[in-house]
Z-matrix of the N, CA and C atoms (Angstrom, degrees):
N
C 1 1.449
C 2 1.522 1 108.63
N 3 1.431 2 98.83 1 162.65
C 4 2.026 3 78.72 2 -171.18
C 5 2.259 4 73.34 3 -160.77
N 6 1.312 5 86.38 4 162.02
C 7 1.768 6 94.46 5 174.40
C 8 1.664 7 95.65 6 -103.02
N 9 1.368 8 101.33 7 161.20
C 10 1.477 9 123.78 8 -167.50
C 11 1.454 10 110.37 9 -150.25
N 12 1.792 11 96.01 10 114.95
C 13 1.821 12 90.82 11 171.77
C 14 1.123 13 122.94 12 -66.07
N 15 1.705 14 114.48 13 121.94
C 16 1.619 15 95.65 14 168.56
C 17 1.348 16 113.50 15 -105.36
N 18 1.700 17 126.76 16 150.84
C 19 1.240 18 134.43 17 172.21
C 20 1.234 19 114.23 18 -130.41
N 21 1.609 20 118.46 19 152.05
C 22 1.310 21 126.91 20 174.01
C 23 1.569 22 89.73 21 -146.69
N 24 1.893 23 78.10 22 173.71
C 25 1.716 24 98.95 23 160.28
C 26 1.082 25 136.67 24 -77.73
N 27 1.332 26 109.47 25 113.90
C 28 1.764 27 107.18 26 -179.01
C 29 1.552 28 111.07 27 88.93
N 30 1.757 29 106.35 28 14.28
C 31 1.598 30 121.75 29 160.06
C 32 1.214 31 129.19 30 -144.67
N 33 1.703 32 103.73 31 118.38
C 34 1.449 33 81.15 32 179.50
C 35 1.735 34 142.20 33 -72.50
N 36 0.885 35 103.37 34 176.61
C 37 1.592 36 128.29 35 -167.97
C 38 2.133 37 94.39 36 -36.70
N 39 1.153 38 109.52 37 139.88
C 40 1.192 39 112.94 38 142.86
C 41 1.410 40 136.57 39 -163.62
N 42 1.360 41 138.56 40 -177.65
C 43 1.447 42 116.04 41 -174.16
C 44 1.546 43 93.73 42 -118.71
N 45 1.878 44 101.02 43 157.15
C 46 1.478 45 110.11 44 -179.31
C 47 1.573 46 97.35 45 -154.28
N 48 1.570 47 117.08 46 129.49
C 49 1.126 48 134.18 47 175.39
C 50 1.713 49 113.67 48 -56.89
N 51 0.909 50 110.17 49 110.08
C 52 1.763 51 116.26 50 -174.42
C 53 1.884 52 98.92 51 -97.54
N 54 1.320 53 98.84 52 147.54
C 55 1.260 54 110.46 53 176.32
C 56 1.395 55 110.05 54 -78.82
N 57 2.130 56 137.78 55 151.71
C 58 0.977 57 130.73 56 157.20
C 59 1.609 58 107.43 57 -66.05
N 60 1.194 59 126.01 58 105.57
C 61 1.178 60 97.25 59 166.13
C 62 1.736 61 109.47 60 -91.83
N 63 1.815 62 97.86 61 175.37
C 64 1.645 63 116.11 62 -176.60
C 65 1.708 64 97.69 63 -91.08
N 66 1.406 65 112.53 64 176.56
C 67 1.415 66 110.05 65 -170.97
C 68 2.065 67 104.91 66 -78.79
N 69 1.375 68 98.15 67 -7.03
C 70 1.814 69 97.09 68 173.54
C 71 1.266 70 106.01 69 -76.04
N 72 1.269 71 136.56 70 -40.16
C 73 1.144 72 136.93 71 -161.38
C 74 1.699 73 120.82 72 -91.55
N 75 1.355 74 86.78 73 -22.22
C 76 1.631 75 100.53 74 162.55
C 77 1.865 76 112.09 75 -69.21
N 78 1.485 77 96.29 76 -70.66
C 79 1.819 78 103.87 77 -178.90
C 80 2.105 79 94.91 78 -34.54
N 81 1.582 80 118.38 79 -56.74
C 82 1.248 81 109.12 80 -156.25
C 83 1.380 82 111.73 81 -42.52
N 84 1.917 83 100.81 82 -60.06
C 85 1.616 84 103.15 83 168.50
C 86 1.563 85 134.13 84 -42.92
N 87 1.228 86 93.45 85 -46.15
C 88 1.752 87 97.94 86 165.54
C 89 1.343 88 113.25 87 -59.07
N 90 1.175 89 125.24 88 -38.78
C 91 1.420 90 130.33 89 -174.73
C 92 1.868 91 100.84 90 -61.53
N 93 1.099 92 118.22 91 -56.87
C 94 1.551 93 119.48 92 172.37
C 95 1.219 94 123.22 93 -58.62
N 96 1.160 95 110.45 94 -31.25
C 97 2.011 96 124.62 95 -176.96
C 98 1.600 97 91.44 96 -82.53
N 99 0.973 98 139.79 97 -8.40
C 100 1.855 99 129.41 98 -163.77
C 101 1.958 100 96.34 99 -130.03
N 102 1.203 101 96.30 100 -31.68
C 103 1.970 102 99.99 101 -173.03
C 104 1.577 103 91.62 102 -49.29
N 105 1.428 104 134.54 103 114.87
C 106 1.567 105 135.16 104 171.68
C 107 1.726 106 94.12 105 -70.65
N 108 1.123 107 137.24 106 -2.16
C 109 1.677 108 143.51 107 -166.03
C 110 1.367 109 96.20 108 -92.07
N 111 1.048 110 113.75 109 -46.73
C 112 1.803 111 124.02 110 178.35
C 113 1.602 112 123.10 111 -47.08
N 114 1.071 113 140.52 112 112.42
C 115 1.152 114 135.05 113 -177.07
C 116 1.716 115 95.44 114 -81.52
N 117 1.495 116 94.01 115 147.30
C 118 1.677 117 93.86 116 -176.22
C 119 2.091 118 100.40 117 -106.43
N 120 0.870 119 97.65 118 84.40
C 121 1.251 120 89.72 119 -169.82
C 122 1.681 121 116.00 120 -130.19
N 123 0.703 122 117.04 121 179.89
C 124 2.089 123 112.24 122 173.26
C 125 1.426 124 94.67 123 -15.07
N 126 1.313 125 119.75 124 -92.66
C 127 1.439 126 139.84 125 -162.90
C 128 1.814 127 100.01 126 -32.89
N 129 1.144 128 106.00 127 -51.02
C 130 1.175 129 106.90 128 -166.34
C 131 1.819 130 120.97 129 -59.19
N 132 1.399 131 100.97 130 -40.57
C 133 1.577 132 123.55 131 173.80
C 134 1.712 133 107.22 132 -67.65
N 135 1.353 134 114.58 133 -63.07
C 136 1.760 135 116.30 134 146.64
C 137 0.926 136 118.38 135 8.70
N 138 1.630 137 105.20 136 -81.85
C 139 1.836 138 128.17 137 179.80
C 140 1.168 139 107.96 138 -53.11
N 141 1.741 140 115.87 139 -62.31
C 142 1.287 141 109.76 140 -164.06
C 143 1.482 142 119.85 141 -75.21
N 144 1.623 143 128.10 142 -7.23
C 145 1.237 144 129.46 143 161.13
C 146 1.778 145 106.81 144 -67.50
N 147 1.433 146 140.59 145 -64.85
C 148 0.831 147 175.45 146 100.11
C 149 1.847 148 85.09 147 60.35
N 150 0.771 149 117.29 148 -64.29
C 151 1.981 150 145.00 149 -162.44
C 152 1.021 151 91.57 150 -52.80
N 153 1.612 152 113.99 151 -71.05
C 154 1.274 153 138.69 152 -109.16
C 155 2.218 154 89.79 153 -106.39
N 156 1.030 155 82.98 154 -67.19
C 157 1.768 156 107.21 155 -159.07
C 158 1.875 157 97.30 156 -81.86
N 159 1.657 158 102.37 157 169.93
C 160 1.456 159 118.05 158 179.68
C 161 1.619 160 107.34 159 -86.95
N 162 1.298 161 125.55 160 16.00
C 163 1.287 162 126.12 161 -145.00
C 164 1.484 163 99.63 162 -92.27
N 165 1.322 164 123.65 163 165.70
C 166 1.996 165 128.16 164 177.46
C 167 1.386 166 76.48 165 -136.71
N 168 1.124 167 82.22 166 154.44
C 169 1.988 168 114.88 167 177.92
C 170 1.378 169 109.37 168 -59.60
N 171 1.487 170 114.61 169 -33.57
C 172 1.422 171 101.48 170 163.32
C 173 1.829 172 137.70 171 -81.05
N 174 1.513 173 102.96 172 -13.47
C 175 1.432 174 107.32 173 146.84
C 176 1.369 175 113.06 174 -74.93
N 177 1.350 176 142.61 175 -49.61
C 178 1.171 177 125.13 176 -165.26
C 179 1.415 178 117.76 177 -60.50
N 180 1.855 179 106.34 178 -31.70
C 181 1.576 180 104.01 179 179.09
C 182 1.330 181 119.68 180 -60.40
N 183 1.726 182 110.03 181 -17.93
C 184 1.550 183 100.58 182 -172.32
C 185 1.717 184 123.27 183 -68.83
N 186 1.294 185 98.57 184 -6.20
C 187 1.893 186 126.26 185 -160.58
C 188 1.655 187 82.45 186 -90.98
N 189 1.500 188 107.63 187 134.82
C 190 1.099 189 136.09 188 157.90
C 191 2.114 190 106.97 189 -49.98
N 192 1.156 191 117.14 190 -177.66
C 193 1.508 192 124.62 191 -177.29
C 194 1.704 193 105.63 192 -79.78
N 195 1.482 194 106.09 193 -38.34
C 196 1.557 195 126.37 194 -169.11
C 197 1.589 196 99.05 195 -60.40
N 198 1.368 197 83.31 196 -59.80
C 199 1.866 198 93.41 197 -172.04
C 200 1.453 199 116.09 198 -63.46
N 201 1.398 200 117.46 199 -20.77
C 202 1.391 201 115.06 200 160.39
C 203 1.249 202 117.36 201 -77.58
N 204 0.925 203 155.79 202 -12.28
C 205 1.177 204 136.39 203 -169.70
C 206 1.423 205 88.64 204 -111.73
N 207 1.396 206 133.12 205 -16.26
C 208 1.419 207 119.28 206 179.10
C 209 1.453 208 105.33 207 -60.94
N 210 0.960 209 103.50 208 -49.75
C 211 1.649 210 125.51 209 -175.37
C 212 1.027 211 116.77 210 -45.31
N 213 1.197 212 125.81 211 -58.44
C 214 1.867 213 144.98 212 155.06
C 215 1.177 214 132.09 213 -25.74
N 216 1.611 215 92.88 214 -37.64
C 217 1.834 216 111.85 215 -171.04
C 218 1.478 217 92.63 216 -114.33
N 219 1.389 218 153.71 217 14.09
C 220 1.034 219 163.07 218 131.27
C 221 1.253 220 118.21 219 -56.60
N 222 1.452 221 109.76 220 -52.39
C 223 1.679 222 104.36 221 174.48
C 224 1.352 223 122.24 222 -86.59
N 225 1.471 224 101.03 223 3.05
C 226 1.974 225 101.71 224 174.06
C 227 1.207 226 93.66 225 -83.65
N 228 1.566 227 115.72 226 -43.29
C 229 1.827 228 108.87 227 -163.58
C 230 1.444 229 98.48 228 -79.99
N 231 1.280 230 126.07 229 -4.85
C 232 1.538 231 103.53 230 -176.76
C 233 1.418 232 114.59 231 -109.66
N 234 1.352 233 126.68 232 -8.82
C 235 1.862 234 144.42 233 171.02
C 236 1.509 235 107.00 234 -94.65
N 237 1.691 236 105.19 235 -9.40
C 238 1.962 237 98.77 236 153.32
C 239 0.976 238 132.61 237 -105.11
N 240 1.187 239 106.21 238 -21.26
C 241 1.875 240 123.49 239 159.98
C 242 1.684 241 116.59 240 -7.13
N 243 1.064 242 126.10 241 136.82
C 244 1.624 243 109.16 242 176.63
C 245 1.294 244 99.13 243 -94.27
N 246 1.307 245 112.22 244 140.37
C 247 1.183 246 152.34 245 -173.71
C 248 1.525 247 115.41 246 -67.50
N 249 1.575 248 121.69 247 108.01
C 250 1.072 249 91.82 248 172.75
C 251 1.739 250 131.43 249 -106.44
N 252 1.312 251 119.01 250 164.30
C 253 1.456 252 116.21 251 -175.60
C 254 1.464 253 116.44 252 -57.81
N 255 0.977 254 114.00 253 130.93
C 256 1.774 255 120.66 254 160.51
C 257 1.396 256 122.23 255 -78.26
C-alpha cells in the first residue's frame, strides 16, 4: 500500500492510501473502465475507488462529488502506470 497525492480542479490537494493491487485485480478494474455496458456514473467511481484505495464508504462519504471522482481517475492512472523492475 503506498499514499497517493490526489489533485483536481477546484480541490485542494490530498493524500489517499491506494491498494497494491495483483495483475487480477487490475484486468477486473480495467475490465469495468473498458465494459461500453457499464454506465460510468456515481456507482461506477464508488466501485472504482472501492478496488483500488484503503477507503470504507464512510470515509468516502466524507469527500465532496469532485473529490470522488478525482480519486477514481487517480487509481486508473496509477494501477496503469508502468511498472518498474526491482
Amino acid at each position: 500500500m503506498s499514499k497517493v497525492k490526489v489533485e483536481g480542479e477546484g480541490i485542494k490537494a490530498f493524500e489517499v492510501e491506494f491498494k497494491e493491487l495483483n495483475l487480477t485485480q487490475r484486468a477486473e478494474i480495467n475490465d469495468i473502465i473498458f465494459d461500453t455496458d457499464v454506465k460510468k456514473n456515481f456507482s461506477f467511481w464508488l466501485d472504482i475507488i472501492k478496488r483500488g484505495t484503503t477507503l470504507t464508504d464512510d470515509d468516502i462519504h466524507n469527500y465532496s462529488n469532485d473529490e470522488i471522482y478525482s480519486i477514481g481517475a487517480k487509481v486508473i492512472l496509477e494501477m496503469n502506470k508502468k511498472k518498474l523492475k526491482k
